[in-house]
N, C-alpha and C positions, 0 to 999 in steps of 0.2 A: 276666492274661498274665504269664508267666513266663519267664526266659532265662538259661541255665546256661551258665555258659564254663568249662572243661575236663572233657574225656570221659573220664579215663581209667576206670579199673574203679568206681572209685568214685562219679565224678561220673555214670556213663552208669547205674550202678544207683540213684540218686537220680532222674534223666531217665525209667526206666522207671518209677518207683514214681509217681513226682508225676503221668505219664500214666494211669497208673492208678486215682489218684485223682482224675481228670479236669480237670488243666491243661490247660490249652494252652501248650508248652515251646517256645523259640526257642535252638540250641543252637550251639554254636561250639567249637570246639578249633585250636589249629596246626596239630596232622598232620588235615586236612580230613577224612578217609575213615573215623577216627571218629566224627565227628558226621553225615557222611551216614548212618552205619549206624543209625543211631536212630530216621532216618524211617520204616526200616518197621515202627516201632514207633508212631509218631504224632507223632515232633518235627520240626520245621523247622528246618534247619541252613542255615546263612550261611558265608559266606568269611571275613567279617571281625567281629570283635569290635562293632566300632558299628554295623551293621547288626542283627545279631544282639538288641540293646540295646535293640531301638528298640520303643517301644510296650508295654514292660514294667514293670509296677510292682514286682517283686523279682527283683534280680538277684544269683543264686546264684554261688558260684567254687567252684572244689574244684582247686588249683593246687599247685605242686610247694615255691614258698619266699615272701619278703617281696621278693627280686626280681621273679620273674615274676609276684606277686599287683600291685605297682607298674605295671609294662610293660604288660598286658592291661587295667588299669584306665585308664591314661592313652590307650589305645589304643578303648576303647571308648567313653569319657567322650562323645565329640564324638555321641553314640547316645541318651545317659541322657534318658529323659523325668523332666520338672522333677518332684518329688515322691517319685523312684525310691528304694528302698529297698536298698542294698548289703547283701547276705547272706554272709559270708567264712566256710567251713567250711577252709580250709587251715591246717595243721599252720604256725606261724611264730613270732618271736620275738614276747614281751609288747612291747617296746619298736614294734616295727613294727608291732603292732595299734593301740597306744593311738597313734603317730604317725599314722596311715591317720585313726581315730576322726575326731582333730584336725584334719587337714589337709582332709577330705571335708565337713566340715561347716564348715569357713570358703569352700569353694565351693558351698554352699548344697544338697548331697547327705549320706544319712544313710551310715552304715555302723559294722556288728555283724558282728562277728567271732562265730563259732559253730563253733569246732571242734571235732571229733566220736571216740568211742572207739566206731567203727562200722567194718568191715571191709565190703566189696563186698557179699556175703550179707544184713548187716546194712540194709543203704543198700536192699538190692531190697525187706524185708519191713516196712522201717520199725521194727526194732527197735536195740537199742544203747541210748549215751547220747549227747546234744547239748549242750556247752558255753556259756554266755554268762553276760556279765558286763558291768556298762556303765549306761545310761542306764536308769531302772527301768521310766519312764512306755512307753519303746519298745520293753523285753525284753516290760510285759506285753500291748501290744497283738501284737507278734511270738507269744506263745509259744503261742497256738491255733495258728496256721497251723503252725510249727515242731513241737508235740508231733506232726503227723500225719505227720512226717517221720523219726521217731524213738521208742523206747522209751520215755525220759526225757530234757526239758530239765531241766540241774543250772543251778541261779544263784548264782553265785558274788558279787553283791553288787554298787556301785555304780563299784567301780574300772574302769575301764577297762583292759583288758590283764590284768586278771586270771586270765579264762578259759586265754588262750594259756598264761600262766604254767602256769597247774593242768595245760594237754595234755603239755607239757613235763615236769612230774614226771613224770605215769604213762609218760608215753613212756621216759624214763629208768630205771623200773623195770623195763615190758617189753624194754628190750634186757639192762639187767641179768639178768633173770630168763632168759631165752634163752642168751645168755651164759652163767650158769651149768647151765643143760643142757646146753649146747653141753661145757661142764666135766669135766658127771657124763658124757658117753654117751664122753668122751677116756678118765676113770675105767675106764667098763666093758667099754673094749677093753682097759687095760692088766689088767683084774683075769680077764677070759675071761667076765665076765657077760654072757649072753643078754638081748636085747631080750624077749622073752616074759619074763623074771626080772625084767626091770623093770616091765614090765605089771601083772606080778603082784605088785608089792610097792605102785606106786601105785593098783592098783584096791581095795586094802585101805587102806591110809595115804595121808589128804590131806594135805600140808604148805600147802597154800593155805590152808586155816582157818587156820592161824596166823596169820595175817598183820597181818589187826588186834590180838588177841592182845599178838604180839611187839612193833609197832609202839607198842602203850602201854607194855608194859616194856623199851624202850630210850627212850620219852621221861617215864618218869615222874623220872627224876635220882636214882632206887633203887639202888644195884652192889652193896649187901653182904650180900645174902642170894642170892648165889648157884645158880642150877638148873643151871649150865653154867658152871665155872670158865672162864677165858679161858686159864690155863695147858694146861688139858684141853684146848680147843677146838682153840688150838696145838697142840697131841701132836699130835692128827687130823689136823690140814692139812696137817702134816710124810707120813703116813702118805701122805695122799694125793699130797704130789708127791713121793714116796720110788718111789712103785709108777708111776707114770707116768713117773717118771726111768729106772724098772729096762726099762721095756718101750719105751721112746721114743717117747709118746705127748706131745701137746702138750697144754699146759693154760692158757689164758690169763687166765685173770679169778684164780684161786688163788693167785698168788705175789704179787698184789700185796695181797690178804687177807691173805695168811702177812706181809709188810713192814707191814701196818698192827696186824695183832695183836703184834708184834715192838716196834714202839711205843710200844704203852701197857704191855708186861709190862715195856721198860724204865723206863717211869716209876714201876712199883711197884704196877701195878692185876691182877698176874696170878692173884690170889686172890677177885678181886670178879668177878659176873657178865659174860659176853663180850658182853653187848651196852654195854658200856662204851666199844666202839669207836665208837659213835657220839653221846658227850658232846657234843665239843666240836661237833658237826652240826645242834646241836637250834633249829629256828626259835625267836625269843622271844618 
């Protein structure tokens, strides 16, 4: 038996997937009318969070932060059968996982944080990837039931709060990364480039293969053999908010690139490679 508190996109294509693979789901959310929707898919939805709880040996979340994963837990607690297993896929801080970890099992309940680089789509087919990190003896009894919920369980090792940490970079990068499209497509209104002109230049050239790539030569601690002067890289970034100044286009993530490559050209690095921008950044 299984019980999943919140419905939203995510958590209800989790809900359909685990009926599929023939749970038995007891579901709950606040706005009610989601988790009635579910039944006609085969879950049982409840009014309250500890009804919902009752009778289940892994209780799933998929919730909005560290406050409301608090509130619904304390709310549901007085439901939890002795032995129940807390399953935490919500996006939150490392400090609120590892404090959750600590604080559930001085009340004599487990809980594993498991958050996920899974989109809705992801969550109905079972594929993506699922986060955890923490107690190893429980990750490996968990990670059979959990691989059939996902592409790949990543284990990130024995710390607690670790996982959340790692959801947290990528997450960082995807809004980064977004962000700077959100950049180029400002670019390609002030420059008159067509959307099909972009098409056609990313369906030829991936810059995502770079990634790893780049990511070892900005931490390898290398700047003086140069592929991309940081002086150069600055020309360009001038260019680009030169053209989006002429055309009144906004650009947000760019000027403060251009203030941080401005930076290290005053300290005298404008001749070394421009991933020199991120020295002082480098984990140790």
């Amino acid at each position: 038996m299984v019980a999943f508190l919140g419905m939203g996109l995510l958590g209800s294509n989790f809900v359909r997937a685990m009926i599929s693979k023939g749970m038995q789901v007891q579901v709950w959310n606040r706005t009610a009318s989601r988790a009635t929707a579910l039944e006609a898919y085969g879950a049982k939805a409840f009014e309250n969070a500890a009804d919902a709880v009752k009778g289940a040996d892994r209780i799933h979340l998929t919730l909005k932060d560290d406050a409301s994963v608090d509130e619904v837990l304390a709310a549901a607690s007085a439901g939890f059968k002795p032995g129940a297993i807390i399953i935490d896929h919500t996006t939150t801080s490392a400090e609120g996982a590892v404090q959750r970890t600590k604080a559930w099992k001085e009340r004599g309940f487990i809980y594993q944080h498991a958050p996920v680089f899974m989109g809705p789509a992801n969550a109905l087919d079972s594929s993506g990837n699922m986060l955890v990190s923490g107690d190893q003896e429980l990750i490996a009894q968990l990670e059979p039931e959990l691989s059939k919920l996902t592409g790949q369980v990543l284990n990130f090792g024995p710390e607690a709060g670790k996982a959340a940490a790692i959801k947290l970079m990528g997450n960082l990068f995807l809004v980064t990364f977004t962000s700077g499209l959100s950049d180029m497509l400002s670019l390609c209104k002030a420059l008159n480039i067509q959307l099909n002109e972009v098409y056609t230049l990313f369906s030829a050239w991936n810059p995502g293969a770079q990634v790893a790539p780049r990511l070892k030569r900005m931490t390898a601690g290398t700047y003086d053999s140069p592929s991309w002067e940081l002086n150069m890289a600055r020309k360009d970034t001038q260019l680009f908010l030169n053209a989006a100044a002429e055309k009144g286009t906004h650009l947000a993530v760019i000027p403060a690139i251009a203030e941080e490559m401005d930076r290290w050209i005053a300290k005298g690095h404008g001749n070394q490679d421009w991933t020199i921008i991120a020295k002082d950044n480098i984990p140790a």
